[in-house]
N, C-alpha and C positions, 0 to 999 in steps of 0.2 A: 282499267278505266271505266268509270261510267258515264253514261250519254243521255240527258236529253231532247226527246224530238219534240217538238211544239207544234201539234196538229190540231191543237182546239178549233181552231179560225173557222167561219161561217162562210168562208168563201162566196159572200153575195157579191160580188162582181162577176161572178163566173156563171151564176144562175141564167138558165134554169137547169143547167148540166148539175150544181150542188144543190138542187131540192132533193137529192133520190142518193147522192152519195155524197161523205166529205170529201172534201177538196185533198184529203191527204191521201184521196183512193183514185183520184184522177189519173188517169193513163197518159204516157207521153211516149210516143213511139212504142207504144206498147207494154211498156212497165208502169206501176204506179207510182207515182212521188215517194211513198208511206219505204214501198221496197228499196228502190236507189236508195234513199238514204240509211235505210236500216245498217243494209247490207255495205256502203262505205264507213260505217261506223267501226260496224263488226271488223270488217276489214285492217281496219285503223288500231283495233284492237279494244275497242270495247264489249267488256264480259257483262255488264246489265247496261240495259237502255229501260228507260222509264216514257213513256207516251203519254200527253194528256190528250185528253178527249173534253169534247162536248159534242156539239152537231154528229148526229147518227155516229154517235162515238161507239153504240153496240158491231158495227159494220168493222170498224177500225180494230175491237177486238175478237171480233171473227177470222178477218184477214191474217191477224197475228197468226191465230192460233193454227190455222190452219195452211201456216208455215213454220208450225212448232217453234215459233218467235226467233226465225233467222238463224239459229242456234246457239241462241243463247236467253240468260234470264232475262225477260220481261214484265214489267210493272206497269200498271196503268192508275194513273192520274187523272181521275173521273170531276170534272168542273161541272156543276150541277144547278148552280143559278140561271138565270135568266138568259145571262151572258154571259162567253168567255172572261177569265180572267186576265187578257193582253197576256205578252211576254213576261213583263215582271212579276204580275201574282200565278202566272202562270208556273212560271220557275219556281216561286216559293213554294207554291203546294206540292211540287214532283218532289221537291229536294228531300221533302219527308218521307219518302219512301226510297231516299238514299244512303248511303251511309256516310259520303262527304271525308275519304281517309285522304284524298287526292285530289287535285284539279280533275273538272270533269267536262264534256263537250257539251254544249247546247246548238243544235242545229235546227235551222224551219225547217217544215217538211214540202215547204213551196218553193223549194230552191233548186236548181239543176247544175252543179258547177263539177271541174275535174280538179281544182285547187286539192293538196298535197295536205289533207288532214295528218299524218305524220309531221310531216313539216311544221306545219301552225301548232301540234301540241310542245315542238321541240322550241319553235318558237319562245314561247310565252315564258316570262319569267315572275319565279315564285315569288319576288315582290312586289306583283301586280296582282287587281283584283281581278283582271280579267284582261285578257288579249281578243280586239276586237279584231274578222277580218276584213279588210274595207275594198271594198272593188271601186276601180273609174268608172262609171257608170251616175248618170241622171239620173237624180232623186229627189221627189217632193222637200225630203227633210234630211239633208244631210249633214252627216257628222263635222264638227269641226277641228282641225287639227292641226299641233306645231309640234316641236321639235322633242315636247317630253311625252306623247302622248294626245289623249281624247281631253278635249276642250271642253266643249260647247256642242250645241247644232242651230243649225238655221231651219225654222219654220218654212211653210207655207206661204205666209204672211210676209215673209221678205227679213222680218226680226229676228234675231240672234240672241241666243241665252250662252255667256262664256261664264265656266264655274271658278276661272281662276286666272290669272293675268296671263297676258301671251309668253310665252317664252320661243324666242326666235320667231319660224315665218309661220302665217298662218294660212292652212287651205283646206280644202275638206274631200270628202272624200263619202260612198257611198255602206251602209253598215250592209254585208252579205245577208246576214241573218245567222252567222255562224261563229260562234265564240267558243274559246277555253276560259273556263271560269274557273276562281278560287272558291277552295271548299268554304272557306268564313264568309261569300257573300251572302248566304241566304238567313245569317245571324246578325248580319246587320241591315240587311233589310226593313227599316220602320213605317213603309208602308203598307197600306192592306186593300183590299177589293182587288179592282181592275186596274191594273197602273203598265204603264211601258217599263221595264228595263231601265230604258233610258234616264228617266225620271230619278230613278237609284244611281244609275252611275255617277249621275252629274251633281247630288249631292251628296254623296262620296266623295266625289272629286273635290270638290265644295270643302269638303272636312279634312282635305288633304293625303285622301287616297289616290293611288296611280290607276289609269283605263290607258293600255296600250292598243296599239290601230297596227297592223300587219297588212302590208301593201300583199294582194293576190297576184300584182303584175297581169302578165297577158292570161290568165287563166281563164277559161268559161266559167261565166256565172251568169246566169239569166233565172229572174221566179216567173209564174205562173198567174199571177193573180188576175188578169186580166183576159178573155177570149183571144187578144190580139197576141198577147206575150205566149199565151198556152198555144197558138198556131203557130208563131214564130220556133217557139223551144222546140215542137214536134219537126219540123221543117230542118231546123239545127241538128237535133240528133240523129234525123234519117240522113244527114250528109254528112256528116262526122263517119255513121256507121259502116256506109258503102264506103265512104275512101279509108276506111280500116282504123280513125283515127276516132274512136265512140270515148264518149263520157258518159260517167254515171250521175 
């Protein structure tokens, strides 16, 4: 299997702590983001993982290497514009230095959760372009979802964009930041620059492609992106640790 992490992000919310490192080197009880997920990947059984980089993305591959990249191959995904390329062009530029024989894993590197990556790749079925996994969890823009699958999401704003008529109930649900992707998304991909993910899926969806949503159930999942969430997750993993019951 191949995996990848999506670390480009600027982490300005978290500033002034990401002036001096990326956010995917921030420590959380003591491990970095970049590590836990490396290292659950590997675990999961992925033999290359791909990283993009932007913000002091030199840092991100010093780290690597001087963990002789987890052990296993890794490749870096160097975004070099101005600004990251979001999720979706970010994905499109790794997948070039993939070889795309298999469904592969995309994971944030802002994510802290014990969710059964085994699981979600057994999950996913090869009729889908992707199995999304979705946590209950409060979110700005959540996914929207019925009984075939990813819908839609609801803005900010309060407005809904649905790519295809309801089938059955509809409700939504929180996107992890962590998916099994089909090797053919990044070929149909027709957009370019900076784009969310998202944006693809849902005109995909649109054209009559399937995006499955995988309930995480009670599992931890919390990200980072915030000072408060980054004190909360450190807080979580030193109590997890001490009562024996640690997440990665």
């Amino acid at each position: 299997m191949e995996a990848i992490i999506l670390a480009a992000g600027l982490g300005t919310r978290l500033r002034p702590l990401t002036d001096r490192i990326p956010k995917a080197l921030v420590e959380v009880d003591g491990v970095t983001m970049l590590e836990r997920v490396a290292r659950r990947l590997v675990d999961a059984g992925a033999h290359r993982l791909v990283i993009n980089t932007h913000h002091l993305g030199e840092l991100i591959e010093g780290f690597v290497r001087a963990r002789d990249g987890f052990g296993v191959e890794v490749r870096f995904s160097r975004e070099t514009g101005d600004a990251p390329l979001d999720t979706g062009g970010g994905i499109q530029q790794a997948a070039r230095l993939m070889e795309l024989r298999e469904p592969f894993m995309v994971h944030n590197s802002d994510v802290i959760t014990d969710l059964s990556l085994p699981a979600l790749l057994a999950a996913h079925d090869p009729g889908a372009l992707a199995t999304l996994a979705v946590a209950r969890a409060e979110t700005r823009s959540p996914l929207l979802l019925d009984d075939a699958g990813v819908i839609g999401v609801r803005y900010p704003s309060g407005s809904e964009q649905l790519a295809r008529p309801v089938q059955g109930t509809l409700r939504e649900g929180a996107f992890s930041g962590i998916s099994v992707v089909s090797p053919a998304l990044p070929g149909l991909m027709t957009e370019s620059g900076a784009f969310s993910v998202i944006v693809a899926y849902l005109r995909l969806i649109a054209e009559g492609r399937r995006v499955d949503a995988w309930d995480i159930g009670d599992a931890l999942w919390a990200d980072i992106g915030t000072p408060e969430r980054l004190e909360e997750a450190s807080r979580l993993l030193a109590a997890r640790r001490k009562a024996g019951t640690g997440a990665t």
